[in-house]
C-alpha positions as CSV (number, residue, x, y, z in Angstrom):
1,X,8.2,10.0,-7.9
2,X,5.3,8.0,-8.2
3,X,5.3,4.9,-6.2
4,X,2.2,1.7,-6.4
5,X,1.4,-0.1,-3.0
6,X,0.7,-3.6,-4.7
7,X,-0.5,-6.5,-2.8
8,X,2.3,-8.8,-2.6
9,X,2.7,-12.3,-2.9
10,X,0.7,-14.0,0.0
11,X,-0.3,-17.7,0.4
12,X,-3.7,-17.1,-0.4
13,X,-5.0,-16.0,-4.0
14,X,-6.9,-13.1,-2.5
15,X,-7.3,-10.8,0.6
16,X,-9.8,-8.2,2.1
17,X,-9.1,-4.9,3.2
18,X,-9.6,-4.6,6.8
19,X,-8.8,-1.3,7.5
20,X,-6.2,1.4,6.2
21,X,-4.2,2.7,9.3
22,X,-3.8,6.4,7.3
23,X,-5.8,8.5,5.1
24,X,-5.3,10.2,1.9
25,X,-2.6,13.0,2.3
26,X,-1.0,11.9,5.2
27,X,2.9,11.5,5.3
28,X,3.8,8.3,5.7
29,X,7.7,6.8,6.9
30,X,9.5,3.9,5.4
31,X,8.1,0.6,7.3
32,X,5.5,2.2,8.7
33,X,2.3,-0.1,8.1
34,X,-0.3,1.0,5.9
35,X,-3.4,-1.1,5.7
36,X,-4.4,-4.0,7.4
37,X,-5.6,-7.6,5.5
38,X,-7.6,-10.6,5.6
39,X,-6.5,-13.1,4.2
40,X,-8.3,-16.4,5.0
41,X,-8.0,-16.6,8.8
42,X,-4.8,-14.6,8.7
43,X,-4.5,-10.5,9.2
44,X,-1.6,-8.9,8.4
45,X,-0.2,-5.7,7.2
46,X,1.3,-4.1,4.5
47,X,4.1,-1.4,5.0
48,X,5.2,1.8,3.2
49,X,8.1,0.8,0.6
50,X,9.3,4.3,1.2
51,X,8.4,7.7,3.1
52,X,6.4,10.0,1.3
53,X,2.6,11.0,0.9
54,X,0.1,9.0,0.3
55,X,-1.6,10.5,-2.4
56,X,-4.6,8.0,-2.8
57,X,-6.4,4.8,-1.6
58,X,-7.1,2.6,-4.5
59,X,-8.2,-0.4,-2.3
60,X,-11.5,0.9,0.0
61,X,-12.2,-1.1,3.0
62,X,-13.9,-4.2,2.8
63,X,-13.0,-4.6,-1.0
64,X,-11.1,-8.0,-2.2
65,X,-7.8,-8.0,-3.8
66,X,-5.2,-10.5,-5.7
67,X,-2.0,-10.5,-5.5
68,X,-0.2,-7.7,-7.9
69,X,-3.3,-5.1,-7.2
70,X,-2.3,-1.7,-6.6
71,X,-3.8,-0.9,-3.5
72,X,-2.3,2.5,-3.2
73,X,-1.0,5.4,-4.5
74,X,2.3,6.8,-2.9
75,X,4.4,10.0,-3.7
76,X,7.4,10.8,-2.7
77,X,10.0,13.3,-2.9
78,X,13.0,11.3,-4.9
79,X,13.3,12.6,-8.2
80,X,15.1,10.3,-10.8
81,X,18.1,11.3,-11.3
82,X,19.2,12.3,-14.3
83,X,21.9,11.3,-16.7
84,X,24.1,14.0,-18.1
């Protein structure tokens, strides 16, 4: 399943990408942070919302995003299940 890495709601409108703390392909754990932001005078990070691959990096460094941009791209192995 596919999963989005959104920007979430933050205080400010908008925020920078600092620097993404994995690459493309790597396997990433629940928690584990993924990117680092600006936003204002404030950095923080944003974590994986599950474990799985990241399968790409919408968001390059140094680019400015608002709140609900999908920043990333991450797979993981869940399937739906289905209904029978």
């Amino acid at each position: 399943m596919r999963i989005e890495v959104e920007l979430p709601e933050i205080e400010a409108e908008e925020a920078t990408i600092c620097s993404w703390y994995v690459d493309e392909d790597d396997e990433v754990e629940e928690s584990e942070d993924l990117v680092e932001l600006l936003a204002g005078e404030v950095t923080f990070s944003i974590p994986a919302p599950a474990t799985g691959k990241l399968v790409e990096i919408v968001a390059k460094e140094g680019d400015v995003v608002k709140v609900g941009d999908v920043l990333a791209i991450l797979e993981t192995e869940e399937e739906e299940e289905e209904e029978e």
